[in-house]
N, C-alpha and C positions, 0 to 999 in steps of 0.2 A: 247862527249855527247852534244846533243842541250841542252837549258834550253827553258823553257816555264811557263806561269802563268795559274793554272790550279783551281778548286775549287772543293770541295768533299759536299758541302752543299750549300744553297740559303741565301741569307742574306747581311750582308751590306758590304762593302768593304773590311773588315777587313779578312771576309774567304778566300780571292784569295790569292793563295800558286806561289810563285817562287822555282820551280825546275828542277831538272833535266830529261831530255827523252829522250830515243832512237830513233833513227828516220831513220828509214829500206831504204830498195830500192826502189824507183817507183816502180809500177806494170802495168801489161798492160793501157793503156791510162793516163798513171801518169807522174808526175814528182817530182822531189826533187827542194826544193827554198830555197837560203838563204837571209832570211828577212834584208836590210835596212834599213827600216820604216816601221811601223805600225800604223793603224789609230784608233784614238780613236773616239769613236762613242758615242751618249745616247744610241742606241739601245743597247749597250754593257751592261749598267746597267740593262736590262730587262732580261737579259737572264742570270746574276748572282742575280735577286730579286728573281726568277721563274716565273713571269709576262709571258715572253717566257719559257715554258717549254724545259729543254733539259735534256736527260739523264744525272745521274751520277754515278763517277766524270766527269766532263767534264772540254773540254777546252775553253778558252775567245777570241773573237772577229774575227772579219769577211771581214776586209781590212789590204792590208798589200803592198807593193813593193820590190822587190828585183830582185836577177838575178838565174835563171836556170841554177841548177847545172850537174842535170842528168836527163835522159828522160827513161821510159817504152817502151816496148814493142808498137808499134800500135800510140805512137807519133809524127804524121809531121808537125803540124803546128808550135811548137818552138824545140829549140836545143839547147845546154846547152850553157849557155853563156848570153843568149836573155837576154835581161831587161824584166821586164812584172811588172805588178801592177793585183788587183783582187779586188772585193768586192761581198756578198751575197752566196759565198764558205761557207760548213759546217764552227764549230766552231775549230778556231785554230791557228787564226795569231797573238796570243800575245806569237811569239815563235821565236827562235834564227834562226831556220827552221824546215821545213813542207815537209811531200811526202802528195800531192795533184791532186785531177784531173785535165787536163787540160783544160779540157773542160770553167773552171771559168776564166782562166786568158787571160787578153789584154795584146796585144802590147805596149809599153810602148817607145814615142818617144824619142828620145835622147835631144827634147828641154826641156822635161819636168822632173827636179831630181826624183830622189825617195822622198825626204819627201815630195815635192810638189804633188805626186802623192797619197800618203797615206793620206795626209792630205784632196783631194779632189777627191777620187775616188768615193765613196759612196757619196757624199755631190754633186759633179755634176752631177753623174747620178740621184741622186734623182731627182734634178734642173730641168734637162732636161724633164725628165717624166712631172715635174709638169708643165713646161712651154711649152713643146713642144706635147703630148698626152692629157693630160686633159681634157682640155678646149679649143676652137678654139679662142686663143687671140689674137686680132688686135691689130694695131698701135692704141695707142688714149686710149686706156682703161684703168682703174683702178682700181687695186686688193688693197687687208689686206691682209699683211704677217706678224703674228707674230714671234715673237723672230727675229727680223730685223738685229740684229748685231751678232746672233748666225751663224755657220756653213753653214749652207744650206742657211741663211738669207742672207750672205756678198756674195754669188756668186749671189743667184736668183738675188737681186737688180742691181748688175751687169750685168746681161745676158738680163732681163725685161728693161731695157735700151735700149740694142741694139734692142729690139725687137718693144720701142718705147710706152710701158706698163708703167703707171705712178704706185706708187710704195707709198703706204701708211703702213707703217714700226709702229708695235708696240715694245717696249725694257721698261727695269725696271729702268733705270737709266739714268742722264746727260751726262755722258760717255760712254756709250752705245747707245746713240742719236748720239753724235756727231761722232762716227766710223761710225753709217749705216748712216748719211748724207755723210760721205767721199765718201760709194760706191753706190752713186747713190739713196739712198732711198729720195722722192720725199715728204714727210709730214710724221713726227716722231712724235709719239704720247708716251707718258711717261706715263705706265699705272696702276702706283702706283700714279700718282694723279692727270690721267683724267679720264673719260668714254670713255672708248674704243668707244661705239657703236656713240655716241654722236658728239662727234668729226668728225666722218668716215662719218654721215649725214651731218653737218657740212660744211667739205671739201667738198663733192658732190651733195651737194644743195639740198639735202634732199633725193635725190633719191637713193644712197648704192650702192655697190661696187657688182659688176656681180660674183665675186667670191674673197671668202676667202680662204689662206693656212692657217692650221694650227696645230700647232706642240705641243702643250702645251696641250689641253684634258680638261679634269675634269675642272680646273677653266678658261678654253675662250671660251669655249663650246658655254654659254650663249650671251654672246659680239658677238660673230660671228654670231649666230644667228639673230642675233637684226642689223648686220651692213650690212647684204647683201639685196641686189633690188630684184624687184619684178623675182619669178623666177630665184634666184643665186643660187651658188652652196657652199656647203658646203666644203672641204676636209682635212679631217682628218686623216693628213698622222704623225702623233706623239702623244703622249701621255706624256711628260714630268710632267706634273701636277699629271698624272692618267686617267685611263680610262674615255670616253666619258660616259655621262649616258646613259639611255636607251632612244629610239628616239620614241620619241611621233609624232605619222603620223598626226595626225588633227593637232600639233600646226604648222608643213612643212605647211598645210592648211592656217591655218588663219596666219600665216605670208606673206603670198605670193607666196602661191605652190611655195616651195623650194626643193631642190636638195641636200643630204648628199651623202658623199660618203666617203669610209675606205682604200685608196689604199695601196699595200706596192711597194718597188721596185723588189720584186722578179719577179712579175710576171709581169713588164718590162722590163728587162731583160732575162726573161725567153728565147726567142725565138732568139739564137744566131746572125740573120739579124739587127733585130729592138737593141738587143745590140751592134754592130757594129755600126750602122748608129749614134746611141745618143753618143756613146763613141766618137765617129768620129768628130763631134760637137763639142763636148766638149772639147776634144786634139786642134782640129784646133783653139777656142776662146781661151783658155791658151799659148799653144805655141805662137801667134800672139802676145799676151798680152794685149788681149783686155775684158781679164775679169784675173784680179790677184788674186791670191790665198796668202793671210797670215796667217802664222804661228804662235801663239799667245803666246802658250803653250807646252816647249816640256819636255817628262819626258825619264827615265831610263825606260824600261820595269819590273826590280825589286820593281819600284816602280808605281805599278799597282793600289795599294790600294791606296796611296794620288792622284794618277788621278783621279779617279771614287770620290774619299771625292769631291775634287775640280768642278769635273764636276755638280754632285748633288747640289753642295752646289750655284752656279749658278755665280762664279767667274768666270771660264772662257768666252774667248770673241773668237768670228771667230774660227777658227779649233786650232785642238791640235792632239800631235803627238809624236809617241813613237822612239827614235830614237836608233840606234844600232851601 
């Protein structure tokens, strides 16, 4: 029997169930995996809040690496054996293994481990989206990324680098300053006792940043607003605070006709080319070793519920990862 960390109701950490499941044969276009790593996500807490609605009971999380064990009917592109990693797959990779489609899962180079892939599957493709579709970002420019020593935060500043993208990093703490200064973050703003928006004029001589990311919601909302130039763009690709509020069109107006936007990575991925080409990217800067991925945090799978308390609770730092 696999095990897997499964939930029968919405609520706080404490309802996610480590148990046992069966787990059948591929079916046409399918395959059987058995997981090495799995990544832990914030988006993971959304879809055990009900924030993300998902049927129940249902299963947890939606990145994971391992090796194909058995292939369906009508599967050529892998063969049992293959390494692969996945992200943005229905809900299911907080499991010992999975019969999934194949359709979700990459190739998984042999420079790159499995945890190093769980840990950065979802967190680079995010990356890539926001740095490479977005926005047409040159050499020379400068964005707001909050949570700068978070997950997605310790690659982008990495990547924005090579891309020659100055890199104005907000984090909560002294310690969390000085890891996004390790990777690259160019002006660290500590936002438990500065003004974000204030600062970010500040640095840029009054004129604000052509675009913000940001991942936090409900309370950056505001700051972001206030720190972008005439004409920026908004992007509010997280919600970790909580929901953005609702967008008042005249104050985009009198701010300086600005630009909101909600993206997710699904429907960056969506289109199996354009997933291949960002994936492709992203393998080649890792494998090279020219954007590092660290491991900050690794737990048991059993212990699903102290990940999520810790993740919530805003201790962790860079990625985290469930290992097997």
């Amino acid at each position: 029997m696999a095990q897997a960390v499964r939930f029968y109701e919405t609520g706080s950490p404490d309802v996610l169930r480590w148990e046992e499941v069966e787990v059948g044969a591929p079916g046409p276009g399918e395959v059987r995996i058995r997981h090495e790593a799995v990544g832990l996500n914030f988006a993971d807490t959304y879809f055990r809040t009900g924030l993300y609605p998902a049927p129940l009971p249902a299963s947890m999380g939606v990145e994971a690496a391992g090796v194909v064990e058995d292939i369906g009917p009508d599967v050529t592109d892998f063969r049992p054996g293959d390494r692969v990693t996945y992200t943005g797959s229905p809900l299911g990779a907080y499991s010992t293994e999975r019969v999934m489609s194949a359709q979700h899962l990459l190739a998984l180079p042999d420079a790159i481990t499995f945890e190093t892939a769980a840990a950065m599957t979802m967190r680079g493709l995010t990356t890539a989206y926001l740095l490479r579709r977005i926005h047409p970002l040159r050499s020379g420019d400068t964005v707001l990324l909050h949570a700068a020593a978070g997950g997605v935060g310790l690659i982008f500043t990495q990547w924005a680098k090579l891309l020659g993208v100055t890199v104005i990093g907000t984090v909560s703490s002294e310690e969390k300053a000085e890891i996004a200064r390790m990777h690259g973050c160019d002006h660290v703003i500590i936002y438990t006792r500065e003004d974000v928006a204030s600062r970010v004029r500040e640095i840029t001589d009054g004129t604000g940043v052509p675009v913000v990311y940001d991942s936090i919601g409900k309370t950056t909302y505001r700051s972001s607003l206030d720190a972008l130039a005439r004409r920026g763009l908004l992007v509010c690709f997280g919600t970790a605070s909580g929901p953005v509020p609702p967008i008042d069109a005249m104050e985009l107006v009198v701010k300086g006709s600005l630009f909101v936007t909600r993206p997710a990575l699904a429907d960056y991925i969506a289109d199996p080319a354009e997933r291949a080409e960002l994936a492709g990217e992203l393998f080649d800067h890792v494998a090279a070793g020219r954007i590092g991925i660290g491991i900050n945090q690794r737990y048991a799978l059993a212990d699903a519920a102290g990940a999520h308390h810790d993740l919530e609770s805003g201790r962790s730092i860079g990625s985290s990862v469930f290992v097997l």
